[in-house]
C-alpha positions as CSV (number, residue, x, y, z in Angstrom):
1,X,6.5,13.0,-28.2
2,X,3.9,13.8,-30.6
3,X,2.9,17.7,-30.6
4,X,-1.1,17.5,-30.3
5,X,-1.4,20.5,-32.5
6,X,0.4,20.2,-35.1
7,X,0.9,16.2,-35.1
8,X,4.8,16.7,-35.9
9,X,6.9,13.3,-34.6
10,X,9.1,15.3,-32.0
11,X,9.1,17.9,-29.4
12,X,11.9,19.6,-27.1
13,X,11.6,18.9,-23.4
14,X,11.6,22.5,-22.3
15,X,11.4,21.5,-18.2
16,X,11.0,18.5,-16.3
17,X,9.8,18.1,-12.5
18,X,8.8,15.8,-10.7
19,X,5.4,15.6,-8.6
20,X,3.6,12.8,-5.8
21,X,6.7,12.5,-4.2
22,X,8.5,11.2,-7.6
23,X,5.8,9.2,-8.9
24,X,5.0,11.8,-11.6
25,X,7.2,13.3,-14.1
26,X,6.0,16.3,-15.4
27,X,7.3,17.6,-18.7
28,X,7.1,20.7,-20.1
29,X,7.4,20.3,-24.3
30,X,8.2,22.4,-27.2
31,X,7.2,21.7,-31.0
32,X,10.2,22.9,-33.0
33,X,7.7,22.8,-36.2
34,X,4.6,25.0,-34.9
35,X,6.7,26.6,-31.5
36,X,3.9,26.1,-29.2
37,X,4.5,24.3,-26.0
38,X,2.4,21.2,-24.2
39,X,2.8,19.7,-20.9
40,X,3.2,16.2,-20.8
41,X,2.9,13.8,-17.6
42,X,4.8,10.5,-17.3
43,X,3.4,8.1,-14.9
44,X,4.9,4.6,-13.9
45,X,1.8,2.0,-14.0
46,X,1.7,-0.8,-11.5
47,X,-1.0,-3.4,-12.3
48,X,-1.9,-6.3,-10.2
49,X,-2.5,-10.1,-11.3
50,X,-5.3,-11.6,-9.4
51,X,-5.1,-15.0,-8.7
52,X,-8.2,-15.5,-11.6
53,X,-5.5,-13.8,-13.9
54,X,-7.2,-10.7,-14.4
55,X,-4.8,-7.5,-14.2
56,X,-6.2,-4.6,-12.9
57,X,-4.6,-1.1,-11.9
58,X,-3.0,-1.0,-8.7
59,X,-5.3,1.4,-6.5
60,X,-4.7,2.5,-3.0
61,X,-8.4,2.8,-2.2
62,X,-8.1,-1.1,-3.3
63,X,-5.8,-1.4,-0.2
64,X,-7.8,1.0,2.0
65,X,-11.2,-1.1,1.4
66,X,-9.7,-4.1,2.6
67,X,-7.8,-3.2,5.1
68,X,-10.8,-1.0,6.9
69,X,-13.2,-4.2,7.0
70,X,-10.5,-5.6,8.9
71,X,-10.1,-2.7,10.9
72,X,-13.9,-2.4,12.0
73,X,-14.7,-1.3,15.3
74,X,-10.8,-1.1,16.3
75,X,-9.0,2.5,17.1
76,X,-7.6,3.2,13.7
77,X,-8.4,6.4,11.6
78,X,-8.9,7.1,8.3
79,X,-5.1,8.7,8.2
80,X,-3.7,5.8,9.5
81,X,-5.4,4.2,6.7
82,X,-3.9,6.1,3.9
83,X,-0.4,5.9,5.5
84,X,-0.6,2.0,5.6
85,X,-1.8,1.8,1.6
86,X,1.1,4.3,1.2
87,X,3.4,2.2,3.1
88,X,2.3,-0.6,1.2
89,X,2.4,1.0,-2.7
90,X,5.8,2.2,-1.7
91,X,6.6,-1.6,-1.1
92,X,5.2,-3.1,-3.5
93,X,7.1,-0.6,-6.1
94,X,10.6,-1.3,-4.8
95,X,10.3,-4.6,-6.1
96,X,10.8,-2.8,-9.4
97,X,8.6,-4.9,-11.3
98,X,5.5,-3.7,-13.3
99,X,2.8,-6.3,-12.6
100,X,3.1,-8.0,-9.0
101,X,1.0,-10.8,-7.9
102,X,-2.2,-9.9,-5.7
103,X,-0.6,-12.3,-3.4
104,X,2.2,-10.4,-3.0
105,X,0.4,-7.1,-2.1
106,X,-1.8,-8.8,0.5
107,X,2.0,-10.3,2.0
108,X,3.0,-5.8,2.1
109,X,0.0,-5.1,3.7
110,X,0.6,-7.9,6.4
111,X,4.1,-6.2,8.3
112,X,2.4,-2.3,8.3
113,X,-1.0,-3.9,9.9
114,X,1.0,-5.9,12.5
115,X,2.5,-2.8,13.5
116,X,-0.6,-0.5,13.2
117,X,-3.3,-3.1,15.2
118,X,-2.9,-6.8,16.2
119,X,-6.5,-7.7,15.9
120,X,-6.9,-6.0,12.9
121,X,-4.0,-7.8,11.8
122,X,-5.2,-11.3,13.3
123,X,-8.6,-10.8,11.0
124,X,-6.8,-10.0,8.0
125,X,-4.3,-12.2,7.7
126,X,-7.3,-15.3,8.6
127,X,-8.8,-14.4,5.2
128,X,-5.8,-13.8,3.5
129,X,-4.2,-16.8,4.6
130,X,-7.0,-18.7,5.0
131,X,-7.5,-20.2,8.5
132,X,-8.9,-23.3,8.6
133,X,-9.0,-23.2,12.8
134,X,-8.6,-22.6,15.5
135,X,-4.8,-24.1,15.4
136,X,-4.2,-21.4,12.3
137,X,-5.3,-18.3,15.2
138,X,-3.2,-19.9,17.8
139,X,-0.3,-20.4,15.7
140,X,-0.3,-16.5,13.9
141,X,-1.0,-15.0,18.2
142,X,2.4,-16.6,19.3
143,X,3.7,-15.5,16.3
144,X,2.7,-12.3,17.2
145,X,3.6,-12.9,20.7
146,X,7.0,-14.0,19.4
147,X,7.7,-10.8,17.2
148,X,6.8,-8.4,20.6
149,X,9.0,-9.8,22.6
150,X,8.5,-11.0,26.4
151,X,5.5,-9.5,28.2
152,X,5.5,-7.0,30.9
153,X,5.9,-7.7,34.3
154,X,3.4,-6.2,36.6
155,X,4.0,-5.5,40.0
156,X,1.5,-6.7,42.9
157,X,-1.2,-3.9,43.6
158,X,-0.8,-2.9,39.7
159,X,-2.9,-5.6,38.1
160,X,-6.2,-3.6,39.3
161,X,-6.0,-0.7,41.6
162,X,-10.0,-0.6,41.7
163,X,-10.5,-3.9,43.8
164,X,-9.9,-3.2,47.3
């Protein structure tokens, strides 16, 4: 690493530690020409490929803006928010790649919706996966249906305790 004061080729790594849950590396440098020390910070970049080709930096405010117009007017706060575009970074970095497809973030942000709100889930995935009718809903609700498991029975007298 380049010291920024003196411009000499190498430094000493004096202290490393890491920072956002291991997603940071910060290192703390000395120049063995001038003596002063730097910090440095060492950052793995994820960048997305949109399906017009254009990478962009992967952003979990991205994730939050698209998942909260799905989201609208459902019981889901802003913390649940931030722990689904967590959720989903942390996913999307375990492939160990460096540039994933935005098809393959939008397939990460499926499983954490399911889980968080159905009909949130229900209006994301008919963008994201285009639903071209009625057939396409029905089809992703018994899916749904399938994944939860049988239904509850009610007991008679439970259905609606405030008709007499």
């Amino acid at each position: 690493m380049r010291c920024p004061y003196c411009r000499h080729p190498d430094s000493r790594v004096v202290d490393s530690r890491e920072q956002d849950e291991g997603q940071v590396i910060r290192r703390r440098r000395s120049c063995p020409e001038c003596g002063r020390r730097f910090t440095t910070l060492e950052e793995a970049t994820l960048a997305v490929i949109k399906r017009s080709g254009v990478t962009e930096p992967f952003t979990r405010a991205k994730v939050v803006s698209g998942v909260r117009r799905a989201c609208q007017g459902r019981p889901v706060d802003e913390d649940d928010l931030a722990q689904l575009a967590q959720a989903v970074e942390e996913a999307v970095r375990a492939t160990g790649v460096a540039e994933v497809n935005s098809d393959e973030v939008g397939l990460a942000i499926l499983g954490p919706l399911r889980e968080l709100d159905e009909v949130a889930y229900l209006r994301f995935a008919s963008v994201y996966q285009a639903f071209t009718s009625a057939a396409d809903f029905e089809k992703a609700i018994v899916d749904l249906r399938h994944r939860a498991g049988p239904p509850a029975q009610v007991e008679p007298g439970d259905a609606d305790s405030s008709n007499p």
